[in-house]
C-alpha positions as CSV (number, residue, x, y, z in Angstrom):
1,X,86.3,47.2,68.5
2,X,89.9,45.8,69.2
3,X,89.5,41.8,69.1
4,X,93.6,41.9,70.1
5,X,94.1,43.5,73.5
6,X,97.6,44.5,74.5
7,X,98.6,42.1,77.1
8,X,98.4,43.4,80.7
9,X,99.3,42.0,84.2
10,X,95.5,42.3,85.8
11,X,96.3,41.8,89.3
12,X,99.2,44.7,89.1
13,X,96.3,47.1,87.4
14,X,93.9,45.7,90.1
15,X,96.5,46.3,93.3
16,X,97.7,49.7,91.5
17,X,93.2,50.9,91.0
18,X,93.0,49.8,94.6
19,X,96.3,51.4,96.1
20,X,95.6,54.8,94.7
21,X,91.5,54.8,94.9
22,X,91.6,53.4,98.6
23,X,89.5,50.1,98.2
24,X,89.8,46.5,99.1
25,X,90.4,44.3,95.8
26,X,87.2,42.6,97.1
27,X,85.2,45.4,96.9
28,X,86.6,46.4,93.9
29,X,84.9,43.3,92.3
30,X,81.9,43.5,94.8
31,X,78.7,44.7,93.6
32,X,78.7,47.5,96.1
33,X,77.2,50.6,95.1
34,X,79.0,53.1,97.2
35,X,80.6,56.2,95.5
36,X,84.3,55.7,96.5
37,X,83.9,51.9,95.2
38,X,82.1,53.2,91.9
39,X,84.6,55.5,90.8
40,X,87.7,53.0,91.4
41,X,85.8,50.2,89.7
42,X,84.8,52.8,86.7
43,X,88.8,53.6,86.2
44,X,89.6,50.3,86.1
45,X,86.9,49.5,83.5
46,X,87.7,52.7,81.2
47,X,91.7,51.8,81.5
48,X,91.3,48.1,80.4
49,X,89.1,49.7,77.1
50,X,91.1,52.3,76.3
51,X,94.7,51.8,76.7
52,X,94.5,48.1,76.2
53,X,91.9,47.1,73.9
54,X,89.9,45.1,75.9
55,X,85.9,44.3,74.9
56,X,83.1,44.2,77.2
57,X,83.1,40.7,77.1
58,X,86.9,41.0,77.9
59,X,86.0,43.6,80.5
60,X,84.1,41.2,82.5
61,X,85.6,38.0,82.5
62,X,88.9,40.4,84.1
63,X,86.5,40.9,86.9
64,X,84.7,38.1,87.5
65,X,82.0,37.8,84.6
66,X,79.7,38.6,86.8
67,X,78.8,42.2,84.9
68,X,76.7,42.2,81.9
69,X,77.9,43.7,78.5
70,X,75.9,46.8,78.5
71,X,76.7,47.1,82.6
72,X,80.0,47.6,81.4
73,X,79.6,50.0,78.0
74,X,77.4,52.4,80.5
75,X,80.0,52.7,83.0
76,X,83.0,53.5,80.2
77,X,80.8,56.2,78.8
78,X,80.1,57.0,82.4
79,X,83.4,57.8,83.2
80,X,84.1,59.9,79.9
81,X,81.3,62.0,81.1
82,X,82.6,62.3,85.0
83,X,86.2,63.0,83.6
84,X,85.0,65.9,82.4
85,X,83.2,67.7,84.9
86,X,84.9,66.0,87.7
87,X,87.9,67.4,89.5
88,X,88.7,64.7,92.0
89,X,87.7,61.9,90.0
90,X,89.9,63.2,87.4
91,X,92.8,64.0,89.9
92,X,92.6,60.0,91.1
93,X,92.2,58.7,87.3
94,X,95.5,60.7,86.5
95,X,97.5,59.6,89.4
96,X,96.1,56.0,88.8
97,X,96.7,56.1,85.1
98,X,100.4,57.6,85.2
99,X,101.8,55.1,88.1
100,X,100.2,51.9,86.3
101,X,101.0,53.2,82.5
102,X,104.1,55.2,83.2
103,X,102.9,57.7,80.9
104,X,101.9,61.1,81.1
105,X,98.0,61.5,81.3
106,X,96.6,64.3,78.3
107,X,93.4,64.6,78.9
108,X,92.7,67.7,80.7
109,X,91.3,67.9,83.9
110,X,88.5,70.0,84.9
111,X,88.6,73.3,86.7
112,X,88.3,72.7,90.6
113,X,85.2,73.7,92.1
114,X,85.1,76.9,94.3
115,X,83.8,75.6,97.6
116,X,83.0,77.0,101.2
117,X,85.2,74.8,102.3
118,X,87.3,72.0,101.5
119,X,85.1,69.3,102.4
120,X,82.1,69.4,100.1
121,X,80.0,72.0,98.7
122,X,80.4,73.6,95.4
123,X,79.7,77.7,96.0
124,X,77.6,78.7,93.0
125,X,78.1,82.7,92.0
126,X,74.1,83.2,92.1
127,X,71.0,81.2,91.6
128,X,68.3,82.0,89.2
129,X,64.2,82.0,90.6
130,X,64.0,78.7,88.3
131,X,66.4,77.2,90.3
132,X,65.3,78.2,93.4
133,X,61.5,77.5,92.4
134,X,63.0,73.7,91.3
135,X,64.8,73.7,93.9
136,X,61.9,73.9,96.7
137,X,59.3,72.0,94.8
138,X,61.6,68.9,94.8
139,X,61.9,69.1,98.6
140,X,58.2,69.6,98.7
141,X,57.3,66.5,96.9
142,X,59.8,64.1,99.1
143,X,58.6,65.5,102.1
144,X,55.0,64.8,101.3
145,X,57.0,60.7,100.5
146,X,57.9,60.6,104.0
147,X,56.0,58.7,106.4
148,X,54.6,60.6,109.6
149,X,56.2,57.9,111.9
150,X,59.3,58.5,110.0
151,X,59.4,62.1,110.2
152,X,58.4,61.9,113.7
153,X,61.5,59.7,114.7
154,X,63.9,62.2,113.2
155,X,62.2,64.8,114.8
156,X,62.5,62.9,118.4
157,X,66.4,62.1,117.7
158,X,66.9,65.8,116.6
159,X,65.0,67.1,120.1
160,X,66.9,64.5,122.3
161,X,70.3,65.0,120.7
162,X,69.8,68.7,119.8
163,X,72.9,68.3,117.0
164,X,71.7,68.2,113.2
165,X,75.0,66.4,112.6
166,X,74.6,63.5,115.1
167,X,70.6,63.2,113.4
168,X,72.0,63.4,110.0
169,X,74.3,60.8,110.7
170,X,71.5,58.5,112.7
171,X,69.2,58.6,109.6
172,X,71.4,59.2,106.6
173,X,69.5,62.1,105.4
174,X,70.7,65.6,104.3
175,X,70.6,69.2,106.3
176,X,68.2,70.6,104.0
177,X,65.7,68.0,104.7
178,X,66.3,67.3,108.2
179,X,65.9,71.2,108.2
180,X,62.4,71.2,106.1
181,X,60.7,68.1,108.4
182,X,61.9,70.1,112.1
183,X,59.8,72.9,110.4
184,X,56.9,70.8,109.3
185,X,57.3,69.5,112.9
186,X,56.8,72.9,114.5
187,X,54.1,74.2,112.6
């Protein structure tokens, strides 16, 4: 543990996270969960502790001290993790890291997903029956979680609006399940 961090202008590192990850500074010390949020605060943590020394306790006090030490150590080994096996988060650290440290970033970055389309889903070159058998058991068990009333207010907004996307959107919940309580509806 470095007791000595380098010294560092925080509100440059801070304007620099924000500027390339697309966040407000205030939400970048919120306590917002979103994903977008996440990963800019997570390469703001991981640069302090890695290029420049600082301790959890160091760490925290740069944000606020609001977070707690082991809030902190999770989300550095978090983010060694995601760099790893995640190509835009690892694209937006390197850009982030190289205009901030003005050097070049090592690390490798992962391989980029092949994807349907650009937008979101990986394509997977074949799934096995465990998987698939996982897979359905899973949705199984939340639709049983689901209320009646609830299911029977996505199924009304789907049958007035006939468009998943605008019912999806209404309720926040994915195809696949919006698919799984239309059919439970129709039996």
């Amino acid at each position: 543990m470095l007791h000595n961090p380098k010294p560092v202008d925080l509100e440059l590192l801070k304007d620099t996270c924000c500027k390339v990850f697309e966040v407000n500074v205030e939400d970048l010390l919120s306590p917002s969960r979103k994903r977008h949020i996440m990963d800019a605060r997570r390469a703001y943590f991981f640069i302090l502790r890695t290029e420049y020394g600082y301790s959890e306790l160091g760490i925290s006090r740069a944000t606020g001290g609001s977070r707690d030490h082991s809030t902190i150590i999770h989300s550095n080994c978090t983010t060694a993790d995601i760099l790893d096996i995640d190509y835009a988060f690892a694209q937006k650290y390197k850009q982030f890291y190289e205009s901030f440290t003005l050097k070049q970033y090592v690390r490798p970055i992962p391989p980029k997903p092949k994807t349907y389309n650009l937008k979101v889903k990986p394509l997977y070159e074949y799934y096995t029956d465990d998987m698939i058998a996982q897979s359905k058991i899973k949705m199984a068990n939340r639709i049983k979680m689901i209320s009646d009333g609830y299911k029977d207010k996505v199924y009304e907004s789907f049958r007035r609006s006939n468009s998943f996307l605008a019912t999806q959107a209404k309720f926040g919940i994915s195809r696949r399940l919006l698919d799984n309580i239309i059919i439970e509806k129709l039996k």
